[in-house]
KELUM-156231 format. One record per residue (C-alpha): residue in one letter; x, y, z. Coordinates in nm, 4 decimals, m for minus. Example, Ala and Ser with C-alpha at 12.3 -4.5 7.8 and 13.67 -1.06 7.14 Angstrom:
{rec 'A', {1.2300, m0.4500, 0.7800}} {rec 'S', {1.3670, m0.1060, 0.7140}} 
This chain:
{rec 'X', {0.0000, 0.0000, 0.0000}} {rec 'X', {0.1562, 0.3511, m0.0587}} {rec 'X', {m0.0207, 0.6570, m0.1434}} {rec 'X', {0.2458, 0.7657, m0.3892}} {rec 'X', {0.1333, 0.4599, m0.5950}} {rec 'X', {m0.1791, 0.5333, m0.6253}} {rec 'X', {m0.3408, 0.4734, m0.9912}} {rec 'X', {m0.6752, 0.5933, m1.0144}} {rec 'X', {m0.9859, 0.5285, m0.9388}} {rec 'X', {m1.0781, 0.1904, m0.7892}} {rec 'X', {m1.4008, 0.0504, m0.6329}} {rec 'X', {m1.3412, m0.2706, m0.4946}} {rec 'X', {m1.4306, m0.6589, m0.5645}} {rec 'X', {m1.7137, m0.6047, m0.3400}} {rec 'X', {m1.8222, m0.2517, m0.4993}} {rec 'X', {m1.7006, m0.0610, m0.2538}} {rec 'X', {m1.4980, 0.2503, m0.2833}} {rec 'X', {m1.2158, 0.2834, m0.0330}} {rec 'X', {m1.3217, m0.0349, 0.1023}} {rec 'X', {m1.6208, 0.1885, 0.2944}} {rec 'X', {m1.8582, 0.3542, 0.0650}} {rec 'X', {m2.0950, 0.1366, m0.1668}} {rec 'X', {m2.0399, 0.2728, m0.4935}} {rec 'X', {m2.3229, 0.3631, m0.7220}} {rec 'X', {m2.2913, 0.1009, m1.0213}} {rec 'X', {m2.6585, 0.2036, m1.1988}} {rec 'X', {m2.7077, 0.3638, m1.5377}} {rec 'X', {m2.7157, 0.7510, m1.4853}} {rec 'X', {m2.7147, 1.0809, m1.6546}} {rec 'X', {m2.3635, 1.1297, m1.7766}} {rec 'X', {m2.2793, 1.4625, m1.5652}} {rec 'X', {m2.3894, 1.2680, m1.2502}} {rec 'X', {m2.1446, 0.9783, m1.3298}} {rec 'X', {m1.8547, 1.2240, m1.3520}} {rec 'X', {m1.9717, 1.3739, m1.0368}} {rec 'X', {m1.9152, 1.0735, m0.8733}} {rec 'X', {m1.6123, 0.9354, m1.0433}} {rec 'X', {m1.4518, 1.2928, m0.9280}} {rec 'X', {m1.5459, 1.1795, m0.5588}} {rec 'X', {m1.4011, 0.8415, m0.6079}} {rec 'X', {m1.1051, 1.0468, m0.7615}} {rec 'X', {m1.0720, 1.2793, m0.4420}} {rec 'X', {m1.1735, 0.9638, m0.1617}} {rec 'X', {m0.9195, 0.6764, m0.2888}} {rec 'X', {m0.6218, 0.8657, m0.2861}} {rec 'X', {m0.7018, 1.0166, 0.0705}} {rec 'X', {m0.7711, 0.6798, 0.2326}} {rec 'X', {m0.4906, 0.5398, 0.1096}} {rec 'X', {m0.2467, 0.8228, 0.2181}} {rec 'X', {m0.3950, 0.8214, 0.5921}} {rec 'X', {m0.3934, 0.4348, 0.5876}} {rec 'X', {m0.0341, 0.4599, 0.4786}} {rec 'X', {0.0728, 0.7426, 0.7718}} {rec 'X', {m0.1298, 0.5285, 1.0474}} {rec 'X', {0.1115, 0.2090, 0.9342}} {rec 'X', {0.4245, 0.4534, 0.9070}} {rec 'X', {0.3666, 0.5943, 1.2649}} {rec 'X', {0.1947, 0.2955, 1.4354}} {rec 'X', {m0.1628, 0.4446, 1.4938}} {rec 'X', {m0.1993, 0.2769, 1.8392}} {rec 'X', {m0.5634, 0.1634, 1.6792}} {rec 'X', {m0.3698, m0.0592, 1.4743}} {rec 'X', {m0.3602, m0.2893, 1.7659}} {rec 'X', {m0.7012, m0.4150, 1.7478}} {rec 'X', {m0.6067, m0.5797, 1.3911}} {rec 'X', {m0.4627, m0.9040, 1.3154}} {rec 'X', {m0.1220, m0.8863, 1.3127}} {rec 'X', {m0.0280, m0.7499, 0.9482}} {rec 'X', {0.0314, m1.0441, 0.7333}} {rec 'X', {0.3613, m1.0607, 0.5223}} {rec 'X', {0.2123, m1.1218, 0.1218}} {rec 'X', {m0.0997, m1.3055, m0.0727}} {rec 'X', {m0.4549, m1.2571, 0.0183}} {rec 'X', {m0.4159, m1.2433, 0.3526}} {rec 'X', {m0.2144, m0.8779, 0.3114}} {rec 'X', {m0.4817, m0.7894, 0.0607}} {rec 'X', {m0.7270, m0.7884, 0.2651}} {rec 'X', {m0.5815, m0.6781, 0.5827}} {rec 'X', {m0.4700, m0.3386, 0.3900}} {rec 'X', {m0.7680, m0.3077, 0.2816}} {rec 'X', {m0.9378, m0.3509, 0.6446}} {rec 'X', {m0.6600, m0.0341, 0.7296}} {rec 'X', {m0.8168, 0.1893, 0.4527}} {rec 'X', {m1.1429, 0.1530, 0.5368}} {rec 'X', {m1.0706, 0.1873, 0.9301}} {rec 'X', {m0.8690, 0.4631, 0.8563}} {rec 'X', {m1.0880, 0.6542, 0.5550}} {rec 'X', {m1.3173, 0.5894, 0.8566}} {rec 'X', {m1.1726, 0.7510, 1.1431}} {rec 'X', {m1.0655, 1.0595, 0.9266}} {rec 'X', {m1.4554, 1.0847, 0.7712}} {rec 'X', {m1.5208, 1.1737, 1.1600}} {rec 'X', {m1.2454, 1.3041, 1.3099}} {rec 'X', {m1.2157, 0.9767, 1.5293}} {rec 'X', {m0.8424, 1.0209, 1.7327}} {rec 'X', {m0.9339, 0.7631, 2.0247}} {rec 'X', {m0.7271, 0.4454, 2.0494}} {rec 'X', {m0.9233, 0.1944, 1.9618}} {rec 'X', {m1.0340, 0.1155, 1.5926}} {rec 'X', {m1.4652, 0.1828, 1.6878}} {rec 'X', {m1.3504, 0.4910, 1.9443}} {rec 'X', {m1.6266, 0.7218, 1.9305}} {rec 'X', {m1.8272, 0.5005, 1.7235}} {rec 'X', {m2.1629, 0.6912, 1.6132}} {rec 'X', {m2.1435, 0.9417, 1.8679}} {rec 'X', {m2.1543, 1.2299, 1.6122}} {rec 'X', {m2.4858, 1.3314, 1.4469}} {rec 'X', {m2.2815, 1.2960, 1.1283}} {rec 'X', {m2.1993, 0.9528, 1.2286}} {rec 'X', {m2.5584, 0.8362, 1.2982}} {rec 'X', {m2.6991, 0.9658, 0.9359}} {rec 'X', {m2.4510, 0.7999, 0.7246}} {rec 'X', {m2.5272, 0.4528, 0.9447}} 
């Protein structure tokens, strides 16, 4: 995972985009597709750049995962368990310790649920 990598666009095996937000995969008027193809644009690279500074400084949330794997699907999907966590906690401004602190406290928080 590294945010200087980072290639585009991508919504997930499982539709997702950032490995948090279902992406919106029906036909639509073409200035409402690019709408949303410029938010995938601006969310990707964001989760993948705080993802990548949690691993680089240890987030202490981090703890709470699986240790991180070393290659195969196993690291695939544990990275991607980061970015979402992470795209999470930065959506809301979460900064306790552990990876649900402050879990739906925010009005925010309880809308999007």
């Amino acid at each position: 995972m590294d945010s200087a990598a980072y290639d585009g666009p991508h919504i997930d095996e499982h539709h997702y985009v950032a490995r948090l937000v279902p992406a919106a995969l029906v036909d639509m008027a073409p200035e409402m597709r690019a709408a949303l193809d410029d938010g995938v644009t601006a969310i990707e690279p964001r989760a993948v750049e705080v993802a990548d500074r949690a691993i680089r400084e240890g987030a202490p949330w981090l703890a709470s995962l699986p240790p991180r794997p070393d290659s195969g699907w196993q690291l695939d999907r544990w990275e991607a368990a980061v970015i979402a966590a992470a795209a999470y906690r930065d959506r809301y401004g979460i900064t306790g310790m552990g990876l649900d602190a402050d879990m739906a406290t925010s009005r925010e928080q309880r809308r999007d649920v």
